[in-house]
C-alpha positions in Angstrom: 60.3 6.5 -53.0 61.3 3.2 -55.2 59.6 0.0 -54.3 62.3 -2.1 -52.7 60.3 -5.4 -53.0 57.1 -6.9 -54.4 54.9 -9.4 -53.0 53.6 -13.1 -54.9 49.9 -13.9 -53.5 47.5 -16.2 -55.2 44.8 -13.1 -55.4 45.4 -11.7 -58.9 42.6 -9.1 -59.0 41.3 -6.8 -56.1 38.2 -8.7 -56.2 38.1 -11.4 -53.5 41.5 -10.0 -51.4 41.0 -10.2 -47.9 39.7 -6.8 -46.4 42.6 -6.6 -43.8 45.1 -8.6 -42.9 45.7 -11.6 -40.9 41.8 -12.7 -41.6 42.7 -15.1 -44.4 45.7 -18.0 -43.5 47.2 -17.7 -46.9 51.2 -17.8 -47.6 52.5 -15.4 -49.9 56.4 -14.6 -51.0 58.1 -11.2 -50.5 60.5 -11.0 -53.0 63.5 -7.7 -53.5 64.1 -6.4 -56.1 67.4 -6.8 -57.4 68.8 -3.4 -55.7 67.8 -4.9 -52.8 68.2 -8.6 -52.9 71.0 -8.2 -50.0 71.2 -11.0 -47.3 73.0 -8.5 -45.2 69.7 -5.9 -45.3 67.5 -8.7 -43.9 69.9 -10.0 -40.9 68.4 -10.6 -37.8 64.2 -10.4 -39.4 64.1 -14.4 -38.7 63.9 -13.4 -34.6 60.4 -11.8 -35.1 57.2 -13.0 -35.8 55.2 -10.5 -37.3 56.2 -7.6 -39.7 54.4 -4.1 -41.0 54.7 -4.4 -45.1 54.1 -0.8 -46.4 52.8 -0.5 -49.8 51.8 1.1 -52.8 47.9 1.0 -53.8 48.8 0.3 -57.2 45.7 -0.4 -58.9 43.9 2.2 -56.8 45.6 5.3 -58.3 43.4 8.1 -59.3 43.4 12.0 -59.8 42.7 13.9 -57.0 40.6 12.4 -54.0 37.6 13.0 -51.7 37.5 13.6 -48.1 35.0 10.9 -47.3 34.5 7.2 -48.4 32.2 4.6 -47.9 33.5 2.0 -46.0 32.5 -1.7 -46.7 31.7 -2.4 -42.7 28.8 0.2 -42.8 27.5 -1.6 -45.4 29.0 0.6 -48.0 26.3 3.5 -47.7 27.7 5.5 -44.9 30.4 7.9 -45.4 33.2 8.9 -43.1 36.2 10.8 -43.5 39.1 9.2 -45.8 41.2 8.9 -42.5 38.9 7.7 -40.5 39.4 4.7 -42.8 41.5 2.3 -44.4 40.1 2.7 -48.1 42.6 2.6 -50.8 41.6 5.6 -52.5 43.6 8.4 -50.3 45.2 11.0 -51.2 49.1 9.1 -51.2 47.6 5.7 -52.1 50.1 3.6 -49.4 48.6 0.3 -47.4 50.0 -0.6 -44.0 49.9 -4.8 -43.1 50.5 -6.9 -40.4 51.5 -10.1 -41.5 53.2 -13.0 -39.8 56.7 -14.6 -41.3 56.7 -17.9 -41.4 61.0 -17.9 -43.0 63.3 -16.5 -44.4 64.8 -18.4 -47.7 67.8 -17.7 -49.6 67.5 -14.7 -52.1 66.5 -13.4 -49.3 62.6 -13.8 -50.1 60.1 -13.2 -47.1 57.6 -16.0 -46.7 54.5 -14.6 -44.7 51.1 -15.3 -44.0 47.9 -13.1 -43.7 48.7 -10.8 -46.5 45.4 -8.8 -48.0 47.2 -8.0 -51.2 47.0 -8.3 -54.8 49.8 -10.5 -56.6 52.7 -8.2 -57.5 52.0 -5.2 -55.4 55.1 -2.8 -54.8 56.7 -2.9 -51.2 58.0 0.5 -50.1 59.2 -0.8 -46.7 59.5 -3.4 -44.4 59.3 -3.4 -40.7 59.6 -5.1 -37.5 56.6 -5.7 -35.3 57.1 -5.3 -31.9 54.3 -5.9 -29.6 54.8 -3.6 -26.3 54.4 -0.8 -29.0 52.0 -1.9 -31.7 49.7 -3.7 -29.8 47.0 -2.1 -27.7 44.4 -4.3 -26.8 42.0 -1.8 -24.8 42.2 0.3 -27.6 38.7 1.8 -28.9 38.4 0.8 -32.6 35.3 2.8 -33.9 32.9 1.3 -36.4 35.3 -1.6 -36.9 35.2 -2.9 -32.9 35.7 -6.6 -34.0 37.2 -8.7 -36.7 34.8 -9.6 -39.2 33.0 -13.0 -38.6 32.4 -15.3 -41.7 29.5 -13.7 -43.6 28.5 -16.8 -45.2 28.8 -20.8 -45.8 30.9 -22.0 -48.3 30.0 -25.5 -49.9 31.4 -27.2 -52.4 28.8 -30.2 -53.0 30.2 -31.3 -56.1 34.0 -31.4 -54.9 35.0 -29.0 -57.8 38.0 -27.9 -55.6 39.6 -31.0 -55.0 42.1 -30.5 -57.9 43.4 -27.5 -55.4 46.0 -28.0 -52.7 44.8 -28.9 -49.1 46.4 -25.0 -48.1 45.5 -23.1 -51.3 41.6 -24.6 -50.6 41.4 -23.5 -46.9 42.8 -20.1 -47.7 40.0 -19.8 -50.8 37.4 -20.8 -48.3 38.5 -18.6 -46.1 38.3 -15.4 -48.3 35.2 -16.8 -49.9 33.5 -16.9 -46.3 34.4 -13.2 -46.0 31.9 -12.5 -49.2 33.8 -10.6 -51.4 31.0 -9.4 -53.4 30.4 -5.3 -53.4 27.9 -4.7 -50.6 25.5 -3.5 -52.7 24.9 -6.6 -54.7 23.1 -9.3 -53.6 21.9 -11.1 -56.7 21.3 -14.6 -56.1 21.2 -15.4 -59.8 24.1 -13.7 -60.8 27.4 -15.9 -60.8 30.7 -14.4 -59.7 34.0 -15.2 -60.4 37.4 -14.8 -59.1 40.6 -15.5 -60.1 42.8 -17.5 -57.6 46.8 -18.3 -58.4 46.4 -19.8 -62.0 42.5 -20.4 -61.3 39.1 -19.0 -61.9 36.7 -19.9 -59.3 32.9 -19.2 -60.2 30.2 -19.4 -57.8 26.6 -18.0 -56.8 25.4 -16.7 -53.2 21.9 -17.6 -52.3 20.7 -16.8 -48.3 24.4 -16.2 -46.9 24.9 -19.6 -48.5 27.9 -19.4 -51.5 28.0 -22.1 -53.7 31.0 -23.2 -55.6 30.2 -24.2 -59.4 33.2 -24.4 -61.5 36.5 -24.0 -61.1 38.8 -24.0 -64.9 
C-alpha cells in the first residue's frame, strides 16, 4: 500500500492529540499526493458529511508486537488484548477515524474536523460514512461505554493565549481539557509542554485544574 494522501493538523507531536476522534472541534486539511490529486477521484464526496480516514501509525512503528496493551481509559495499568483496543502499537500499525468534512476546495484538498492525528500522517484510504451501516447506537462498547468527559479545567488567568485565533484556542482548550499527560504522571510541579501549529504551549496541572503559563 502507497499512502494516497496526508493530513495538515496543528498537533505536531503525539503528545496532546486527541485520543479518538470527533472529541476535539479542530479543522485539519487532507491533502493527495500528487498521484492522486484528481478532481475526478473525489466526485460526488461533497454529498456526505462524515468520512472513515484510514491511516498509517507512523510514528508508532516498532519490531514485533505484544498481544496485550494498556489502555489509557483503565488508567493505563490494566491490560487487555491488542484488539480489544485501539492502541497504536499493533501488529500492522493502521488507525481508522471518523471525521466530519466541512468542503471540498480545489486541488482537491479535504477540509475536515475532529481529526485525532499527528500533522503529516500518511492516508491509505478514504471512505464514505454512511450511517444505516456504521452507526449502531445500542451497541455494547466495553470499557469505553461513554465518550470521555473533560478531565480537568483549563484557565488561562494571564490571557497568554490571546495571540491565538478564536478557533485554534477552543480547539487547544479542548484537547487540553482531555489531559494529555501519561496516566501515570501526576506531578503538579512538573510543567508540560506541547507543541501546537507553530506554538509551544507550557502549562502545569494542579487538583484537575491545568494552568496555562507561557505560550512562545
Amino acid at each position: 500500500m502507497v499512502p494516497i494522501a496526508h493530513i495538515e493538523t496543528p498537533f505536531k507531536t503525539k503528545f496532546g492529540v486527541p485520543r479518538q476522534s470527533g472529541l476535539v472541534e479542530c479543522e485539519a486539511r487532507v491533502v493527495f499526493e500528487s498521484e492522486f490529486r484528481v478532481p475526478e477521484a473525489v466526485r460526488g464526496l461533497e454529498e456526505f458529511d462524515y468520512l472513515w480516514l484510514i491511516w498509517k501509525f507512523h510514528l508508532a512503528e516498532r519490531e514485533g508486537w505484544s498481544p496485550t496493551v494498556r489502555p489509557p481509559r483503565l488508567g493505563g495499568n490494566k491490560r487487555v488484548g491488542v484488539f480489544a483496543t485501539r492502541s497504536p502499537f499493533r501488529p500492522n500499525p493502521i488507525g481508522l477515524s471518523c471525521v466530519r468534512l466541512l468542503r471540498v476546495e480545489p486541488g482537491p484538498v479535504l477540509v475536515v474536523q475532529g481529526a485525532d492525528l499527528v500533522d503529516g500522517t500518511p492516508i491509505l484510504d478514504i471512505k464514505p460514512y454512511l450511517p444505516y451501516t456504521d452507526s449502531h447506537p445500542e451497541a455494547r462498547s466495553g470499557f469505553a461505554p461513554d465518550a470521555p468527559a473533560a478531565a480537568l479545567s483549563v484557565e488561562d488567568p494571564d490571557g497568554v493565549l490571546a495571540p491565538l485565533p478564536a478557533d485554534l484556542r477552543e480547539a487547544l482548550c479542548q484537547s487540553l481539557a482531555q489531559d494529555p499527560r501519561p496516566h501515570y504522571q501526576d506531578d503538579a510541579d512538573r510543567i508540560y509542554a506541547m507543541l501546537f501549529d507553530r506554538w509551544e504551549v507550557r502549562f502545569c496541572v494542579k487538583d484537575n485544574k491545568l494552568t496555562i503559563i507561557s505560550l512562545h
